[in-house]
C-alpha positions as CSV (number, residue, x, y, z in Angstrom):
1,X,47.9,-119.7,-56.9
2,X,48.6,-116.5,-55.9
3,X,48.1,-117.6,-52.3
4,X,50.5,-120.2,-52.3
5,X,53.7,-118.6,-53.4
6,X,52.8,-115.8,-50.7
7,X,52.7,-118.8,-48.3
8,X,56.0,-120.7,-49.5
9,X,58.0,-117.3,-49.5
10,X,56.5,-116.9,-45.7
11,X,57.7,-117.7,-42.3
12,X,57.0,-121.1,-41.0
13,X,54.6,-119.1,-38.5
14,X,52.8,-117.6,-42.1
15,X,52.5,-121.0,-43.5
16,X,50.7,-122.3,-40.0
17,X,48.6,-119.5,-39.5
18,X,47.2,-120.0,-43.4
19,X,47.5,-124.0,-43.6
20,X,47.1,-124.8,-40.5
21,X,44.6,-128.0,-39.2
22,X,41.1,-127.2,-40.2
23,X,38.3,-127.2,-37.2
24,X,36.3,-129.9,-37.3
25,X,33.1,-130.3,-38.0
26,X,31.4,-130.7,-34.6
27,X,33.3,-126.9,-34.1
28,X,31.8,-125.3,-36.9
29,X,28.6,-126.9,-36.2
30,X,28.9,-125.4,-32.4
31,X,30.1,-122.4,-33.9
32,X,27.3,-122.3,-36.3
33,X,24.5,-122.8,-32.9
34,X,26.1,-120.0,-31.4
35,X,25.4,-117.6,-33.6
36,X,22.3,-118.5,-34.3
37,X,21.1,-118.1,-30.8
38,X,23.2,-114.9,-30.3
39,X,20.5,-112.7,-31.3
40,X,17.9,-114.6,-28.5
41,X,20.4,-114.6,-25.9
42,X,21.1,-111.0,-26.1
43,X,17.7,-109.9,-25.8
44,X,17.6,-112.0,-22.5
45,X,20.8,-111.0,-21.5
46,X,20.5,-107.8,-21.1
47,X,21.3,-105.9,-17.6
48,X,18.5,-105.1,-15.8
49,X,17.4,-101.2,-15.7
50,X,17.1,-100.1,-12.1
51,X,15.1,-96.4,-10.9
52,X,14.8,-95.2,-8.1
53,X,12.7,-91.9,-7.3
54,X,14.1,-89.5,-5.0
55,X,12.2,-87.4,-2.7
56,X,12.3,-84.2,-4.7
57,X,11.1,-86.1,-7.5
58,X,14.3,-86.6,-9.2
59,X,14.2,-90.1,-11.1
60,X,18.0,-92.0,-11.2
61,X,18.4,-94.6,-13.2
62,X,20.9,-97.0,-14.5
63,X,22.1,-100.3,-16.1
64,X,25.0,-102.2,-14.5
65,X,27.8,-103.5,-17.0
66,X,31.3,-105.2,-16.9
67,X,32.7,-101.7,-18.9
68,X,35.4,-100.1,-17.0
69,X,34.0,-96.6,-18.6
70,X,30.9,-95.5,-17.4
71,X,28.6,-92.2,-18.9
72,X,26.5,-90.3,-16.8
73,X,24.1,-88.1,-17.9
74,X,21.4,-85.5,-17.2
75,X,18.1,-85.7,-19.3
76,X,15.7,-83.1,-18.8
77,X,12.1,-81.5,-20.3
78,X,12.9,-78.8,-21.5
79,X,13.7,-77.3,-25.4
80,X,12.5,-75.2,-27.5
81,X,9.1,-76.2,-27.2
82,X,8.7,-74.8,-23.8
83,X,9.8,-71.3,-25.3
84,X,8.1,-68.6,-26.6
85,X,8.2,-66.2,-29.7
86,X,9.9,-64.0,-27.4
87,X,12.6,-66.0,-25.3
88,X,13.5,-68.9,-28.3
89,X,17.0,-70.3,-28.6
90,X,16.9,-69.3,-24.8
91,X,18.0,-73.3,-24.2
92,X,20.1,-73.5,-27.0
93,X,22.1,-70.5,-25.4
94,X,22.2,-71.9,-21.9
95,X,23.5,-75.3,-23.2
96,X,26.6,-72.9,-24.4
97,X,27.1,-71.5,-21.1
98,X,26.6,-74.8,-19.1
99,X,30.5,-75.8,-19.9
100,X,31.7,-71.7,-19.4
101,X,31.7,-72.1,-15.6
102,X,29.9,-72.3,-11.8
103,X,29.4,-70.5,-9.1
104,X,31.9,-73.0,-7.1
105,X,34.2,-73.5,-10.7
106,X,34.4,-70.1,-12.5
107,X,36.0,-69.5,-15.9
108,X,37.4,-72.5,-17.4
109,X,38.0,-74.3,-14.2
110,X,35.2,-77.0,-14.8
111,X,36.2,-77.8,-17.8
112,X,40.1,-78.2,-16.8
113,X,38.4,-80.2,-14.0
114,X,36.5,-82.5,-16.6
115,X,40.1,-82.9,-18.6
116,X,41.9,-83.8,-15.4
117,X,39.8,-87.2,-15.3
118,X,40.6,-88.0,-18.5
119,X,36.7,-87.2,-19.4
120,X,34.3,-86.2,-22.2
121,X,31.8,-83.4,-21.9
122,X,29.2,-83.0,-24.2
123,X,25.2,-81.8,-24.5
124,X,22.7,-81.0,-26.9
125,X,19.3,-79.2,-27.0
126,X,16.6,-80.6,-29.3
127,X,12.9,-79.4,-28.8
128,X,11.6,-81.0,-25.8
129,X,15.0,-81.9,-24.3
130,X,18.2,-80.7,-23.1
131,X,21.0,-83.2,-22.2
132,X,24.3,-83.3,-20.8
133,X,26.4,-86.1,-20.1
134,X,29.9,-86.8,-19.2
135,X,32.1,-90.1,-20.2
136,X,34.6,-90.8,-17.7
137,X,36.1,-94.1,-16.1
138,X,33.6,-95.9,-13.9
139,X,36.0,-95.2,-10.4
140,X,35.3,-91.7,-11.5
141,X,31.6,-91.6,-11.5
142,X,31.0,-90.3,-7.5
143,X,32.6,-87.4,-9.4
144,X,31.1,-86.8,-12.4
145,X,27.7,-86.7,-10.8
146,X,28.9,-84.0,-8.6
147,X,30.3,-81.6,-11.5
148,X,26.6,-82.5,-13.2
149,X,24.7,-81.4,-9.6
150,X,27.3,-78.0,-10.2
151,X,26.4,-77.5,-13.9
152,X,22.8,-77.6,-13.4
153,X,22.4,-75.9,-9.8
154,X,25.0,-73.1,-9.9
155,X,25.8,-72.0,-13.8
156,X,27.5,-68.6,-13.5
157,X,26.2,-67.2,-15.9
158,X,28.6,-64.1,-16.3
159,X,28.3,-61.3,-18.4
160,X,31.6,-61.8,-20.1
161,X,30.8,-65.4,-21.0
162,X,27.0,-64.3,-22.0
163,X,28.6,-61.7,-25.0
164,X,31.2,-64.4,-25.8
165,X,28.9,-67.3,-26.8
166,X,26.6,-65.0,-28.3
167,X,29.1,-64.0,-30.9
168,X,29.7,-67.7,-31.1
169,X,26.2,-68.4,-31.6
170,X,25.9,-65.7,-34.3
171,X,28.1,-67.4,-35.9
172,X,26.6,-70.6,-36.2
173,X,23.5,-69.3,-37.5
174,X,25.3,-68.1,-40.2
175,X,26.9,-71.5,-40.9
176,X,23.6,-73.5,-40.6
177,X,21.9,-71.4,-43.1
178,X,24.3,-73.3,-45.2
179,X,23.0,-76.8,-44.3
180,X,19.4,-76.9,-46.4
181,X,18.6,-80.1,-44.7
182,X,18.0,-79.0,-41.8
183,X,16.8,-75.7,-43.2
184,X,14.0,-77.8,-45.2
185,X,13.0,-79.4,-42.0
186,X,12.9,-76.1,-39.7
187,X,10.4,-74.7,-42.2
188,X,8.5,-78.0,-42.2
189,X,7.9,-77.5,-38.4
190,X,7.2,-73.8,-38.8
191,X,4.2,-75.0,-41.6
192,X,3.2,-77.6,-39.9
193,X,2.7,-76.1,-36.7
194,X,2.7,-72.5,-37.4
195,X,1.6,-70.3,-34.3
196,X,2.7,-72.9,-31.8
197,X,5.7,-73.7,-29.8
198,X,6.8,-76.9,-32.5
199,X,7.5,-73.8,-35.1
200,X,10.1,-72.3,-33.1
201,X,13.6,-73.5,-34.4
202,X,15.9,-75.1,-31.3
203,X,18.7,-72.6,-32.0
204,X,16.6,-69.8,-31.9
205,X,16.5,-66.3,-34.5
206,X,19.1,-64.3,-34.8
207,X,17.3,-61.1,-33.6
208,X,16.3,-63.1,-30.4
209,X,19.9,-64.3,-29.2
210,X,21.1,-60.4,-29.9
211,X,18.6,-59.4,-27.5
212,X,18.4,-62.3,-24.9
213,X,19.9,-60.8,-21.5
214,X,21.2,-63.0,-18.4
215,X,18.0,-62.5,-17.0
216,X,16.2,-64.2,-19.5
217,X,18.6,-66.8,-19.4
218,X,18.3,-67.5,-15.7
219,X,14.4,-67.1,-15.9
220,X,14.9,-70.1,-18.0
221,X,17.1,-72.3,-15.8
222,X,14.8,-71.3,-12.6
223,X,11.6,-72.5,-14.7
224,X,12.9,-75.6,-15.9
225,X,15.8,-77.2,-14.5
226,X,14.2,-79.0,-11.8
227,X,13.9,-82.1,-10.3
228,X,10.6,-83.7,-11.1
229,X,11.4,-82.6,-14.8
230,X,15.2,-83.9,-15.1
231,X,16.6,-88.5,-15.3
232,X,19.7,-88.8,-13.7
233,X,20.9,-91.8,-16.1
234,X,23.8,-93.8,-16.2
235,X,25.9,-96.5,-17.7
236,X,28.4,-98.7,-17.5
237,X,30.6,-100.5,-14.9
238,X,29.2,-98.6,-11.7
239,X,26.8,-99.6,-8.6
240,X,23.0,-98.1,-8.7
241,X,23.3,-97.9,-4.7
242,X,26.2,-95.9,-5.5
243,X,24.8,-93.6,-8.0
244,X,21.9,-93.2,-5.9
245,X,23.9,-92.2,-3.3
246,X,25.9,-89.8,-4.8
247,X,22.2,-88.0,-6.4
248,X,21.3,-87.8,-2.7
249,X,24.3,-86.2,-2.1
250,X,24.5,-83.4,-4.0
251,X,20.9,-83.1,-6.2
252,X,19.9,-81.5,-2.7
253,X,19.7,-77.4,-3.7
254,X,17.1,-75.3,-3.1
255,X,16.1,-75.2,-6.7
256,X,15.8,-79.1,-6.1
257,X,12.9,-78.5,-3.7
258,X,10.3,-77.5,-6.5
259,X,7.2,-79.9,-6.9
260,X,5.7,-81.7,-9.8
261,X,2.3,-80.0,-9.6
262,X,3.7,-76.3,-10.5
263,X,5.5,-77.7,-13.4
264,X,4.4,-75.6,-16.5
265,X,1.9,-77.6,-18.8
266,X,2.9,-78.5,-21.8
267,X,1.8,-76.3,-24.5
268,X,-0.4,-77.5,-27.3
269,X,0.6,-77.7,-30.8
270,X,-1.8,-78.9,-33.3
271,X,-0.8,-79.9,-37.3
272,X,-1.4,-77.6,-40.0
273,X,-1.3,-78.7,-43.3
274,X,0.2,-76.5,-45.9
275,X,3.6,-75.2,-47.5
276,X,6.4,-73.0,-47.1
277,X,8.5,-72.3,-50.4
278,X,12.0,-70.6,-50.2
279,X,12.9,-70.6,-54.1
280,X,16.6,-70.2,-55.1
281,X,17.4,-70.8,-58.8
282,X,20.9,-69.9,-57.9
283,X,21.4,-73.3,-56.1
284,X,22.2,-76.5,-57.6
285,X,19.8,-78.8,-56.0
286,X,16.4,-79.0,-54.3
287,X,15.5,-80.3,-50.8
288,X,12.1,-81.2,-50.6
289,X,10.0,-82.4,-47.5
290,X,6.4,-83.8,-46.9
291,X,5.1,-85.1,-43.9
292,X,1.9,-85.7,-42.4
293,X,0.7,-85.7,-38.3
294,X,2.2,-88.6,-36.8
295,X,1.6,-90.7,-33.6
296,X,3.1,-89.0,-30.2
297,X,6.0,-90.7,-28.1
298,X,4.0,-93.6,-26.2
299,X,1.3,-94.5,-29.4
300,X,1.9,-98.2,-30.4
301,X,1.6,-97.1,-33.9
302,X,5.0,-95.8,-34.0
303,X,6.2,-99.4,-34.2
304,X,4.2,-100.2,-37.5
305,X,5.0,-97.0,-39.6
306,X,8.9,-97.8,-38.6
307,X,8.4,-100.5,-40.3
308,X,6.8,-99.0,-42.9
309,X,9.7,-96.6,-43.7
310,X,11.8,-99.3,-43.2
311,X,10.1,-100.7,-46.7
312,X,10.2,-97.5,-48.3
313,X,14.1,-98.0,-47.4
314,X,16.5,-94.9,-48.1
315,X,19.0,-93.8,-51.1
316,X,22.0,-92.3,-51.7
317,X,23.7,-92.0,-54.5
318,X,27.0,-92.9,-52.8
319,X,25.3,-96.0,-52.1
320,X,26.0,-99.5,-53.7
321,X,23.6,-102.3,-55.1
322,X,22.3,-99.6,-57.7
323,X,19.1,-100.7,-59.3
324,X,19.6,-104.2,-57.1
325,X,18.5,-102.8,-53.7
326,X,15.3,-103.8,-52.2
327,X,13.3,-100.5,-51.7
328,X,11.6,-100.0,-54.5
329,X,11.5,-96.5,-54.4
330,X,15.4,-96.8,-54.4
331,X,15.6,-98.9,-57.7
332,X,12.9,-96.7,-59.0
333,X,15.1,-93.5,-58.5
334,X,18.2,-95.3,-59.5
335,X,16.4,-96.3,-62.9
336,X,15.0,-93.1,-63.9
337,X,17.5,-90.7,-62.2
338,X,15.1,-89.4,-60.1
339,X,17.3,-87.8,-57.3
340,X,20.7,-87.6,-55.5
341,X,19.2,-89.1,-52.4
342,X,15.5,-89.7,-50.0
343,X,15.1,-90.7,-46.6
344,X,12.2,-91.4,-44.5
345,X,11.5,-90.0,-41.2
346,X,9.1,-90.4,-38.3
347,X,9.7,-87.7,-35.8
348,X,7.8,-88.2,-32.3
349,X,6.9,-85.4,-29.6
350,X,4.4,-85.9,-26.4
351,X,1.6,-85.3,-28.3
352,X,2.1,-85.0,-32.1
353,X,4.7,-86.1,-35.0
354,X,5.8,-85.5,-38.0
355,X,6.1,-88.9,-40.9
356,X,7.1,-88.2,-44.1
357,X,10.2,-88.3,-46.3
358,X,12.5,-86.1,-47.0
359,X,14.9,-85.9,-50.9
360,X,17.1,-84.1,-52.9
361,X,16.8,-83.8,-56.6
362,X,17.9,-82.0,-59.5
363,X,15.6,-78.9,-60.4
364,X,14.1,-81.0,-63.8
365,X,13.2,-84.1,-61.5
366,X,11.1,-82.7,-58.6
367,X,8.0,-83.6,-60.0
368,X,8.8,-87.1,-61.2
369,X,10.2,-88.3,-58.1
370,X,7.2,-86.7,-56.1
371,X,5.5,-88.4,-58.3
372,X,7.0,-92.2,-57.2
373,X,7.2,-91.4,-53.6
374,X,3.8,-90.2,-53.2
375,X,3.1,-93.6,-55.6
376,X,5.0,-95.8,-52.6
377,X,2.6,-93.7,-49.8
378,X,-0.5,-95.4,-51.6
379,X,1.1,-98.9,-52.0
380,X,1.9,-99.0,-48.4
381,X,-1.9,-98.6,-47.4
382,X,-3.2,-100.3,-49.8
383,X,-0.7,-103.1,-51.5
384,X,1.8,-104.1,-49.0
385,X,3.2,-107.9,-49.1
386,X,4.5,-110.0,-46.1
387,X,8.0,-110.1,-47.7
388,X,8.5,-106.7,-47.5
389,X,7.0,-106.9,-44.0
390,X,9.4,-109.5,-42.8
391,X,12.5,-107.8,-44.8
392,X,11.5,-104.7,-42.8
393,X,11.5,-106.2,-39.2
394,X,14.4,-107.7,-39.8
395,X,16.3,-104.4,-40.4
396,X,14.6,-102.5,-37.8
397,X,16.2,-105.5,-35.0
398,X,19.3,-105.0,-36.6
399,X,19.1,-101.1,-35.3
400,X,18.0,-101.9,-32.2
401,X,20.5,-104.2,-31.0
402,X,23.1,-101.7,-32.5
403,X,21.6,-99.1,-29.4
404,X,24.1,-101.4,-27.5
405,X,27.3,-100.6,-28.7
406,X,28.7,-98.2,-26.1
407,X,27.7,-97.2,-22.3
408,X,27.3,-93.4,-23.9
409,X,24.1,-95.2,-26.3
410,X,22.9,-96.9,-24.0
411,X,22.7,-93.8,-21.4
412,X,21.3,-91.6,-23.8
413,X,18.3,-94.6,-24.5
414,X,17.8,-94.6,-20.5
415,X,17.1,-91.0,-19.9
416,X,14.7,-90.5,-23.5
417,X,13.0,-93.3,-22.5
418,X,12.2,-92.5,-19.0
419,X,11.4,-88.4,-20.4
420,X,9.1,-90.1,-23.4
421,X,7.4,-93.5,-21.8
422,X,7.8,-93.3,-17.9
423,X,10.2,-96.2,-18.1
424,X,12.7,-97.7,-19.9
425,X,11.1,-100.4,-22.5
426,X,13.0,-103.6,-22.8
427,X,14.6,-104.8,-25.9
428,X,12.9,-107.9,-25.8
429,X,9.7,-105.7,-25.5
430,X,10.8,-104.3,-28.8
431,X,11.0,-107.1,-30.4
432,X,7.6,-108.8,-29.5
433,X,6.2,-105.4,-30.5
434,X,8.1,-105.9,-34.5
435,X,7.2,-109.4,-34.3
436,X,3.6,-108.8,-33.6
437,X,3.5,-106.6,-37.1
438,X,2.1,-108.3,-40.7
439,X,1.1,-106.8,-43.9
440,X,-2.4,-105.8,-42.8
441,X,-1.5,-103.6,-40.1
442,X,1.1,-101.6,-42.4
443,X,-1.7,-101.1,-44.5
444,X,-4.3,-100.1,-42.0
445,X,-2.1,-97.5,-40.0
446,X,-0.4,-96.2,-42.6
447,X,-4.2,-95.8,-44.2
448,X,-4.9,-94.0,-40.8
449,X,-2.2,-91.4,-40.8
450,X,-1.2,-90.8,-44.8
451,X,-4.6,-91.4,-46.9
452,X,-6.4,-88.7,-47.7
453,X,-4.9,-86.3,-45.5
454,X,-3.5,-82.7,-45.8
455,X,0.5,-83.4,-46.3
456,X,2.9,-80.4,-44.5
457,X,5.0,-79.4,-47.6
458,X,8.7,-77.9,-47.3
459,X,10.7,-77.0,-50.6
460,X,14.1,-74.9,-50.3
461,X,16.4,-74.3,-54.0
462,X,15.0,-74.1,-57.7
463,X,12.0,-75.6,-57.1
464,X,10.0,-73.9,-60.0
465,X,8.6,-77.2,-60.9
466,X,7.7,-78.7,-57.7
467,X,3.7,-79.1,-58.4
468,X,1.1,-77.1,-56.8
469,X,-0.2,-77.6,-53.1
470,X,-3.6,-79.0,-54.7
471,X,-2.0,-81.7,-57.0
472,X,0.0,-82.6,-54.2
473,X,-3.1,-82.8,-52.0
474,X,-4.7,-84.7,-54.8
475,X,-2.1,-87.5,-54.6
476,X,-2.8,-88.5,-51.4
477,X,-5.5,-90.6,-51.9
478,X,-5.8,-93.3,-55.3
479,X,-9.1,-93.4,-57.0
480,X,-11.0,-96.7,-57.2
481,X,-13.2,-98.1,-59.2
């Protein structure tokens, strides 16, 4: 009723646009077609990835679009896992400088350089890669691969710039001591794989970036940003001839010259499991990790335990649907009050992996919703139904179609996947690989990689009732009779 009077008081342009002729029926039925098939269609659809190897061993690659934005980006092995006790947070402290100025652009000049084409710069280091990547309009992108050839090749590295980001970097340490996820999951990877490379944190410790000199630093650049080890990805509305061109161009520096075969070997990190404990009764909540040794990169298990944590499903308290969510972990916790929030995780290197979960509870719940999760480990691999397979796939196609929203996405996929697999894997790989996956192979790989084995433990805040290692261990595995 309400409706109505807003429509009578309207324009006559109001009352068309809200009463106006219906569609017909055909329409909606067209209409109805069409999105039905969109899914299909845009699995098909999708631009063709093109690489092309360079003689230095550089790989370019790239995926043509209609975008009139473009981003082009550099991918490259190398992270913290390629440092050691001595020299860690050596990449996280070049990724600093990379923006601070060249050789060719000193001081702040490549950055007022990046601003003049209306661009965005940005870069991260995570343990086996470092990226950086610039967003710019697709006329632009002759350009942008240029200031990328300059980042890499000729990074000043001056004194005054070194001392400056090292405060800076200082710090930030400070302020991620404050963030306990991520503290939680550093320890996990220093249990896990203590005395190996995986242990080292990607920033680095503090007493290592107070004593890292220039260099160290360019040690570290010399070692590993070369060709063979680096994916020149890219984007958007541009021309793969083009790009290629442009690689040729400039990706021509001595440093460019250095062969595959002399490429350091990638160390080898094996799993550990055991616990790390940082107890804090002053803080109001606990963070509490467990994982066990996952699949590597490339293993085709890595498709089936995503769908397993996809069943396990993830909680929030912020969330709605309370009790009526699917995951039954999540009603579980809802129910009982078991904590503020859980999330799964399956974290892939070359070699190795972490799966596990990850939650945060009040101190008098710990146990109790260790308890359940630990309870939804052993239902996976040994009670898992077809419905919550085909719930699962379903939400894991709905991520992977969302990898498409943006050229900068779609970049970053290009370069990982070409550093992790050797090539770019289709989405309609993908989802043959999901479809393939029913109840019984949930339960056998997740029997493979979680029953019975030694869990990696991480606990941070009043964890005082957080059970004993053993009891944990004991969990693991359900007794039948």
């Amino acid at each position: 009723m309400a409706a109505r009077s807003v429509c009578r008081a309207g324009s006559a342009a109001g009352r068309a646009l809200l009463w106006g002729p219906r569609p017909s029926a055909a329409l909606l039925t067209s209409t109805r077609k069409r999105g039905a098939a969109t899914y299909a269609q845009t699995l098909q659809n999708i631009p063709e990835t093109q690489v092309t190897t360079l003689e230095n061993g550089l790989r370019v690659a790239s995926e043509e679009s209609n975008h009139p934005t473009c981003t082009v980006g550099l991918w490259i092995e190398a992270g913290s896992r390629y440092e050691d006790a001595k020299t860690n947070g050596a990449g996280f402290f070049m990724e600093h400088l990379a923006f601070k100025g060249t050789k060719n652009r000193p001081g702040s000049a490549f950055e007022k350089e990046v601003e003049s084409l209306g661009a965005h710069l940005n870069g991260y280091t995570s343990r086996e890669q470092t990226a950086f990547y610039i967003k710019a309009l697709s006329k632009d992108m002759p350009k942008v691969v240029e200031l990328l050839s300059d980042l890499v090749q000729n990074c000043a590295l001056e004194d005054s710039h070194i001392e400056r980001e090292r405060g800076i970097i200082l710090q930030e340490l400070k302020e991620m001591d404050s963030n306990l996820a991520d503290v939680t999951f550093d320890y996990l990877h220093a249990t896990a794989y203590q005395g190996t490379a995986l242990a080292h944190t990607v920033e680095g410790t503090t007493e290592n970036i107070k004593k890292l000199t220039r260099a160290d630093l360019a040690s570290y650049v010399d070692t590993h940003f070369k060709a063979p080890r680096m994916v020149l990805a890219a984007a958007g509305g541009i021309s793969h001839r083009e790009l290629v061109d442009a690689a040729k161009q400039h990706f021509t520096g001595a440093s460019f010259s250095y062969k595959g075969d002399s490429v350091p070997a990638l160390p080898r990190c094996r799993f550990t499991g055991s616990e790390i404990r940082a107890r804090d009764d002053a803080l109001p909540l606990a963070h509490i990790a467990l994982a066990v040794e996952g699949p590597g990169w490339a293993d085709p298990d890595n498709v089936v335990l995503n769908v397993a944590n996809a069943i396990i499903g993830r909680y929030d308290r912020t969330f709605g649907g309370g009790k009526n969510q699917s995951s039954r972990l999540a009603t579980l916790a809802v129910e009982h009050n078991l904590c503020h929030s859980f999330e799964p995780f399956n974290t892939s290197y070359s070699d190795t992996g972490l799966f596990g979960f990850h939650f945060v509870s009040d101190p008098l719940s710990i146990d109790d919703m260790m308890f359940c999760a630990q309870g939804e480990w052993m239902r996976l691999c040994t009670s898992t139904t077809e419905s919550e397979v085909t719930r699962a796939k379903n939400y894991l196609r709905n991520a992977m179609v969302a990898q498409l929203d943006g050229t900068t996405r779609v970049c970053e996929n290009i370069g990982s996947h070409l550093l992790h697999y050797g090539r770019r894997i289709p989405l309609e790989e993908w989802d043959a690989r999901i479809s393939a996956v029913d109840a019984r192979m949930v339960r056998d790989v997740c029997s493979k990689y979680i029953y019975d084995k030694c869990p990696a433990i991480a606990a941070v805040g009043p964890i005082e009732q957080l059970f004993d290692y053993n009891r944990i261990r004991s969990a693991m595995y359900w007794v039948r009779l």
